[in-house]
C-alpha positions as CSV (number, residue, x, y, z in Angstrom):
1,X,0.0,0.0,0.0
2,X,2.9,2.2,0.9
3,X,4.4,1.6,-2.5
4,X,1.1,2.4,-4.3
5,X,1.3,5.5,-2.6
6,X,4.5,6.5,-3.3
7,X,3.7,5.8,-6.8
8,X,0.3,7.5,-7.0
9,X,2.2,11.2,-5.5
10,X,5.0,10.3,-7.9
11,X,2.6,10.8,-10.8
12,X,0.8,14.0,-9.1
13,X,3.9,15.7,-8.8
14,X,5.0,15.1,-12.4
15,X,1.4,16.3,-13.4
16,X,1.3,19.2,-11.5
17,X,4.9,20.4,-13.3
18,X,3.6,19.2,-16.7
19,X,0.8,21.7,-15.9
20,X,2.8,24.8,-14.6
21,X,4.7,24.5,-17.3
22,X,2.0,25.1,-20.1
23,X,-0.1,27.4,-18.2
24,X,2.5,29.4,-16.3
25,X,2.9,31.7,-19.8
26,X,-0.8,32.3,-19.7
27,X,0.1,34.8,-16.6
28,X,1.8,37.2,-18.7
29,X,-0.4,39.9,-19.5
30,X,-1.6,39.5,-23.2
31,X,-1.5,43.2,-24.1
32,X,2.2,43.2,-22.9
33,X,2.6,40.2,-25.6
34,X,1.0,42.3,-27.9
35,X,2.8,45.1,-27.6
36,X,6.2,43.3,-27.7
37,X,5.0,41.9,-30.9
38,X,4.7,45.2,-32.0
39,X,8.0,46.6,-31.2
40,X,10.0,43.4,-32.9
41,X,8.1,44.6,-36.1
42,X,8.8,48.1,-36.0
43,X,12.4,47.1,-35.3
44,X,12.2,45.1,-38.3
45,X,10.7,47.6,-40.3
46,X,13.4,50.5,-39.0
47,X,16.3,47.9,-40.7
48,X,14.4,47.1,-44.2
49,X,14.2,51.1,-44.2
50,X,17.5,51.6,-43.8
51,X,18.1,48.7,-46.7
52,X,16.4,50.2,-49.2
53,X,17.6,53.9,-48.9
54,X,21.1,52.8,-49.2
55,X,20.1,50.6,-52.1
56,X,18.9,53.4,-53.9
57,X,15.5,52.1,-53.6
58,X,14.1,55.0,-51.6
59,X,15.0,59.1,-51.8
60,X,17.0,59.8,-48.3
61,X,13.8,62.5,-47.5
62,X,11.5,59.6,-47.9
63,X,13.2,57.5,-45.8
64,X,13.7,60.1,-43.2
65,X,9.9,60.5,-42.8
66,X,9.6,56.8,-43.0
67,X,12.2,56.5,-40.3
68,X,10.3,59.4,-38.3
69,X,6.7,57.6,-38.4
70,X,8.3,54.0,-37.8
71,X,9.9,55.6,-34.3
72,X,7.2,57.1,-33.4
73,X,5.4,53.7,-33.4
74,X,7.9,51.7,-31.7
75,X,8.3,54.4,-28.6
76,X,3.8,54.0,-28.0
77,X,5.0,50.5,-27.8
78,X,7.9,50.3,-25.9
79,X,5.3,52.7,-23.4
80,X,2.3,50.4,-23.8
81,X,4.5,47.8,-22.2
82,X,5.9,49.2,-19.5
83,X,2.6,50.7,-18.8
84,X,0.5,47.1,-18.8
85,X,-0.7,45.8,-15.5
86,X,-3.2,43.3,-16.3
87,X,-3.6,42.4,-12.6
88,X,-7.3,41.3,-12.7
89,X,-6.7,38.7,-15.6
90,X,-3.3,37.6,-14.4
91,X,-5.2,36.6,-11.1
92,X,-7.7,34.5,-12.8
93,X,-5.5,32.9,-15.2
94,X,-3.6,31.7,-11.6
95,X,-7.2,30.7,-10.2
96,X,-7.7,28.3,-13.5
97,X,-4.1,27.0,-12.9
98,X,-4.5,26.4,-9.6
99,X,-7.5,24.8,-10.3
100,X,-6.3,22.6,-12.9
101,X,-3.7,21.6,-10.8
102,X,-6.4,20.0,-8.6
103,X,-9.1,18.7,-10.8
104,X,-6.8,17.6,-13.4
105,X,-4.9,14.9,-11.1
106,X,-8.3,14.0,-9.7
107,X,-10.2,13.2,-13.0
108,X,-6.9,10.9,-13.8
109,X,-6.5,8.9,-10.7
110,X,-10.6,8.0,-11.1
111,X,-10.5,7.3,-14.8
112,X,-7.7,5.3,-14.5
113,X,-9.1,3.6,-11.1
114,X,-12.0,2.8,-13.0
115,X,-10.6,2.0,-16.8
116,X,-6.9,1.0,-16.4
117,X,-5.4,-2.1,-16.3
118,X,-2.8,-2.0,-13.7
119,X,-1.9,-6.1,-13.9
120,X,-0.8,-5.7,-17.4
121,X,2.8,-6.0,-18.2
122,X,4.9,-3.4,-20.2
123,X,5.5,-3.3,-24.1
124,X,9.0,-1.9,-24.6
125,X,9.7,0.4,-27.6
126,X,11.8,-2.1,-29.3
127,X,9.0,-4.5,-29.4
128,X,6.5,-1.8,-30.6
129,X,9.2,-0.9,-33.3
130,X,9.0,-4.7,-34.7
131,X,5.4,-4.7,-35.0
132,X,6.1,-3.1,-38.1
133,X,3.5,0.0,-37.5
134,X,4.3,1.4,-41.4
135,X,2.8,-2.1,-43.3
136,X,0.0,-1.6,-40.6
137,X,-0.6,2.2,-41.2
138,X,-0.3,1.1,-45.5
139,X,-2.8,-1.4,-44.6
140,X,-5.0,0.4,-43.3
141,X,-5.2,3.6,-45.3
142,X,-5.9,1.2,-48.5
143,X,-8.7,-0.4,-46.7
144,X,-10.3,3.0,-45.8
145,X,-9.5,4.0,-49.4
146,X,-11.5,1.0,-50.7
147,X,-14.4,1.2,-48.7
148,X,-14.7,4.2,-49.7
149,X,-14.6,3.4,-53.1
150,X,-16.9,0.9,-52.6
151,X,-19.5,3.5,-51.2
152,X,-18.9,5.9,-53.8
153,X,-17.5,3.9,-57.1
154,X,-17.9,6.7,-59.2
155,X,-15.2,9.0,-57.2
156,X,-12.5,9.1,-60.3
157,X,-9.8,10.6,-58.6
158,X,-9.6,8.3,-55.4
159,X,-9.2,5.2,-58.3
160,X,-6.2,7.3,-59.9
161,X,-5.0,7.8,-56.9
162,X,-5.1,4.4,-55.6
163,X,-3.7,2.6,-58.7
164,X,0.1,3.5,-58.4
165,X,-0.2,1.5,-54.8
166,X,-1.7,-1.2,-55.9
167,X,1.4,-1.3,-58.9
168,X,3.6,-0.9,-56.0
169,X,1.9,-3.4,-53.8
170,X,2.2,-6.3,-56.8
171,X,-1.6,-6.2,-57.1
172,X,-1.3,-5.4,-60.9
173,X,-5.1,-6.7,-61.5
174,X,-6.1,-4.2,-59.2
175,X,-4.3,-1.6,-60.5
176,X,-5.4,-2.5,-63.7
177,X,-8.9,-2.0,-62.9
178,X,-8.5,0.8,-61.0
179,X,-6.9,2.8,-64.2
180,X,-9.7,1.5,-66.2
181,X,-12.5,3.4,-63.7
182,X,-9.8,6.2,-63.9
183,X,-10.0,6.8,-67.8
184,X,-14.3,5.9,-67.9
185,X,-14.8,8.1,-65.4
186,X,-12.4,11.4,-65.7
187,X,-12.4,11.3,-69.4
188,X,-9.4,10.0,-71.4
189,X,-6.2,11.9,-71.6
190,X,-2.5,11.2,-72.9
191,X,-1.2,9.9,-69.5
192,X,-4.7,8.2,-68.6
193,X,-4.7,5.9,-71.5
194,X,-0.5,5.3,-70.9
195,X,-1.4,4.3,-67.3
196,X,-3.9,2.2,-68.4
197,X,-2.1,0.1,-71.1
198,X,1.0,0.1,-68.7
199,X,-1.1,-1.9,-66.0
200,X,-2.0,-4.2,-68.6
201,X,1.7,-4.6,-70.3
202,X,2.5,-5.7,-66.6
203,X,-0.6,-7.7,-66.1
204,X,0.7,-9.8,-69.2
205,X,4.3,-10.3,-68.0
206,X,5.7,-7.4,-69.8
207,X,4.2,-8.2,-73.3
208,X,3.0,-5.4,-74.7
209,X,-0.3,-7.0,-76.1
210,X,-2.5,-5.8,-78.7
211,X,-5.4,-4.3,-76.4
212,X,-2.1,-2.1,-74.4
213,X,-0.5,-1.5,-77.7
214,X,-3.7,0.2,-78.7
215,X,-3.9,2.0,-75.8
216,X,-0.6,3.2,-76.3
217,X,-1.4,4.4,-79.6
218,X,-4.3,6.5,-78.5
219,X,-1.9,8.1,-76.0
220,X,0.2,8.8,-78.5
221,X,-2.3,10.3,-80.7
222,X,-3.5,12.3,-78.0
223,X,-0.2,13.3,-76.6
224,X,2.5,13.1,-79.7
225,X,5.8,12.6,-78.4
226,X,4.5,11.0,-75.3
227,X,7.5,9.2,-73.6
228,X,5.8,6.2,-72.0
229,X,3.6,5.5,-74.9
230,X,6.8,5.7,-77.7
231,X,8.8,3.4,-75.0
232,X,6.7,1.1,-75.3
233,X,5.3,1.2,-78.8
234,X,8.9,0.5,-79.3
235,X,9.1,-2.1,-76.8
236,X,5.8,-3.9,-78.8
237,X,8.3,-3.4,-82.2
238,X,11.2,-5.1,-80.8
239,X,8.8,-8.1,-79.3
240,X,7.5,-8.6,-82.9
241,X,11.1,-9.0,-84.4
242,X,11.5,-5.5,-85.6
243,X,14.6,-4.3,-83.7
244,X,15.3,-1.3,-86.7
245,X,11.6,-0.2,-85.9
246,X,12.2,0.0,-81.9
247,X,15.5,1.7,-82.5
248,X,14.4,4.9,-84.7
249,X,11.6,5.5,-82.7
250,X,13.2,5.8,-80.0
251,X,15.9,7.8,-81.7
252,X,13.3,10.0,-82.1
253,X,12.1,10.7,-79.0
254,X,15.4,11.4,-77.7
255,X,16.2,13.6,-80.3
256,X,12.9,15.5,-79.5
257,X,13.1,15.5,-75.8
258,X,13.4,18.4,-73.5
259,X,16.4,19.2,-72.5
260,X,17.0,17.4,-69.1
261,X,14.3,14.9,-69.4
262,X,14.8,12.1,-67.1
263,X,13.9,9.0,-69.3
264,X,16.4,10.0,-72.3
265,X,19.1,8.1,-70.5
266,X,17.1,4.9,-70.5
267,X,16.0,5.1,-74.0
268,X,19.7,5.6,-75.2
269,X,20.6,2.4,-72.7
270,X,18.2,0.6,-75.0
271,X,18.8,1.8,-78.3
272,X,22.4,0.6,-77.2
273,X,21.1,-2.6,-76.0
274,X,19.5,-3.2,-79.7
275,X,22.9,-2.7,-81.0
276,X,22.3,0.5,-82.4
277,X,24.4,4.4,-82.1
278,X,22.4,6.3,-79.2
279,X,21.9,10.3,-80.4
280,X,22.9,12.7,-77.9
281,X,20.6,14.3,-75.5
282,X,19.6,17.6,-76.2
283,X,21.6,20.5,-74.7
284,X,20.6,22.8,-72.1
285,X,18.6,25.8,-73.1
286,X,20.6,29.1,-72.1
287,X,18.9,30.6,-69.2
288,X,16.4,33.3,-69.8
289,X,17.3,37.0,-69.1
290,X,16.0,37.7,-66.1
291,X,13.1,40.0,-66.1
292,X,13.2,43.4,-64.3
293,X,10.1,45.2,-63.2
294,X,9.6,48.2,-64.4
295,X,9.2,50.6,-61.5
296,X,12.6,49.3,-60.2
297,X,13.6,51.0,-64.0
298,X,12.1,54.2,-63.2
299,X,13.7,54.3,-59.6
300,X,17.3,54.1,-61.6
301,X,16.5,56.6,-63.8
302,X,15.5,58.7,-61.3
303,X,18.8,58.1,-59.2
304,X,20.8,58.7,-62.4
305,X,18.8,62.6,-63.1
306,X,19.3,63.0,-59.5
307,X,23.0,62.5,-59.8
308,X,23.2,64.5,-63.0
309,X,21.6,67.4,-61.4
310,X,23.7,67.2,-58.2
311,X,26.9,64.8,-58.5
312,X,28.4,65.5,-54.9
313,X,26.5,62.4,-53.6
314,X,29.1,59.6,-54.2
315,X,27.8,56.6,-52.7
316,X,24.4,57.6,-55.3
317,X,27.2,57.0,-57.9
318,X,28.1,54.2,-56.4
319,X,24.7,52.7,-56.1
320,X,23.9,53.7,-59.7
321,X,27.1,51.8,-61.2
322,X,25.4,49.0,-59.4
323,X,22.1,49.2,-60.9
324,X,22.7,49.3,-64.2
325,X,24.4,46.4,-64.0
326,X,21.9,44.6,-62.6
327,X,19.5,46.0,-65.5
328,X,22.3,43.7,-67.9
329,X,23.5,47.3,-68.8
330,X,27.2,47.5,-68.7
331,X,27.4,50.4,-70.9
332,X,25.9,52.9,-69.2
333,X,27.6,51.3,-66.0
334,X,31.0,52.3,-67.0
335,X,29.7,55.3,-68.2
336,X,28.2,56.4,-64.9
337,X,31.6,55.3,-63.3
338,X,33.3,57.5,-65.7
339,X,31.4,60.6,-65.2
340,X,31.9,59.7,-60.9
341,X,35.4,59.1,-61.5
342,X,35.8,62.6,-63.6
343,X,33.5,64.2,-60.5
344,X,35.7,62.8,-57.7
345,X,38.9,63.0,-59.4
346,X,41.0,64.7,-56.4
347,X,39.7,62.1,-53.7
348,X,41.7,58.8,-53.8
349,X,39.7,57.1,-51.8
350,X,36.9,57.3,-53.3
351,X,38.8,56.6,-56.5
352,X,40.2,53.8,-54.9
353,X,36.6,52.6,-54.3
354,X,35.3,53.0,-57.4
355,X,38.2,51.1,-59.1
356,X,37.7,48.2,-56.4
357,X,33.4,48.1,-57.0
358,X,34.6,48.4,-61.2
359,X,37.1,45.6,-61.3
360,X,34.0,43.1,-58.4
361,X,31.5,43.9,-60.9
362,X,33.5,42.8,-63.8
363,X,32.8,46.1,-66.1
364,X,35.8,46.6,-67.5
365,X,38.5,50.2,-67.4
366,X,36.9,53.4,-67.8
């Protein structure tokens, strides 16, 4: 009894912590938290000020009234928290955790008196681990899947979706008649009818027979160039003794392929197999130029009449150089470094700085 006991103010104790540590945070005043909140953002917004003015982004009198509104917010914050009491809600949020501290324990020790099984031995980890709870889980969710199929056999999209397990699970007549509902019921497309023929390529053993090859074909027809459906039309050549067939149709495809396309590798592994020359895969596209809004345009022109108008601001002319090269412009990069170099000509540091952001940026003498 004295060991029960022990064990019984054991697990209070360990409650009653669990429980002061989730609702000891509710004591904070909430307006305190909010206004906290509050200052973190205007701190943030402070820094992503100064950012964009010395990125050129923003003029330095806008920024200065942006700085000015931002600090006026964050000071009614910083007041708003030192000025928070809360004292009437912090007192009842202690009430409820006290009270929870109480009831909580209580409920547990009767439910448990009344539902738990106290003679029953332990199940260590490493024996749950074994139990293999993953096959379990799999087994599960494709019985919930099939009942509800079963309630509702005209959902097309849970038999699509459940089709690629079944492949992976080995149940290939399954699968095949779950791509069949598939294509009746969404409608036949390219990939739908590839599926579909695939399932039944597999069902036969891997011989493409004449009711896949067909399918194939309308996949094909519906989707020229299709990857799947020319593998294996191709495959269907080569079963029926025409190697030379397989091999320039699958020439084909690789020679039409996107760049990068996954499956070109296989297809020259098999054109090599059949004893023919592989084509190379297609080369990379060069990237696209990037594409640059065209407000961030206006914002450099504006820096570069500023700076025509008034040259004495040098890190302007520094930001400018900068600009137009990130507009792809390394023209009128080197000439804005020119005309900064020609302003500044008597201050060698600055010169000195220029020539260093010049020779980073890759923009050639001036």
């Amino acid at each position: 009894m004295e060991g029960s006991l022990t064990i019984w103010l054991a697990i209070a104790a360990m409650t009653a912590a669990a429980i002061f540590a989730v609702l000891i945070p509710l004591s904070r005043p909430t307006r305190a938290a909010a206004a906290e909140m509050d200052v973190a953002v205007y701190k943030d917004q402070l820094a992503e000020i100064g950012r964009d003015a010395e990125a050129g982004l923003i003029g330095a009198a806008e920024a200065e009234a942006a700085r000015v509104e931002v600090s006026r917010r964050l000071i009614a914050a910083s007041e708003r928290i030192a000025a928070t009491a809360g004292e009437g809600a912090t007192r009842r949020r202690r009430m409820v955790a006290v009270g929870a501290i109480l009831v909580i324990p209580a409920i547990a020790a009767v439910a448990y008196g009344l539902k738990g099984q106290p003679g029953y031995s332990g199940q260590p980890l490493a024996e749950r681990q074994r139990a293999e709870p993953a096959a379990t889980d799999m087994a599960g969710l494709i019985a919930r899947i099939e009942a509800h199929l079963a309630a509702n056999p005209g959902d097309g999209r849970g038999w699509e979706v459940v089709a690629p397990v079944y492949l992976r699970l080995g149940r290939v007549p399954d699968a095949v008649r779950a791509r069949s509902n598939a294509l009746r019921i969404l409608g036949a497309t390219a990939d739908r009818e590839a599926d579909l023929a695939e399932a039944q390529t597999l069902a036969a053993g891997g011989v493409v027979t004449a009711e896949a090859k067909a399918g194939f074909e309308r996949a094909r027809a519906l989707g020229p160039g299709h990857p799947k459906a020319g593998y294996f039309i191709g495959l269907a050549a080569e079963q029926d003794g025409k190697p030379d067939e397989a091999r320039a149709l699958w020439g084909r495809l690789v020679a039409e392929a996107p760049a990068g396309a996954p499956w070109v590798s296989l297809l020259q592994a098999e054109i090599a197999r059949l004893g023919g020359t592989p084509p190379p895969a297609p080369a990379a596209a060069a990237p696209a130029p990037p594409v640059i809004p065209p407000e961030i345009r206006t914002m450099v022109e504006g820096l570069a009449a500023r700076l025509a108008a008034d040259g004495s601001d040098f890190e302007g002319w520094m930001r400018l150089v900068r600009s137009y090269v990130v507009l792809g412009d390394a023209a009128k990069a080197r000439e804005a470094a020119a005309n900064a170099r020609q302003r500044f000509a008597g201050e060698a540091d600055k010169i000195g700085r220029l020539d260093g952001l010049v020779s980073e940026l890759g923009i050639g003498g001036t």
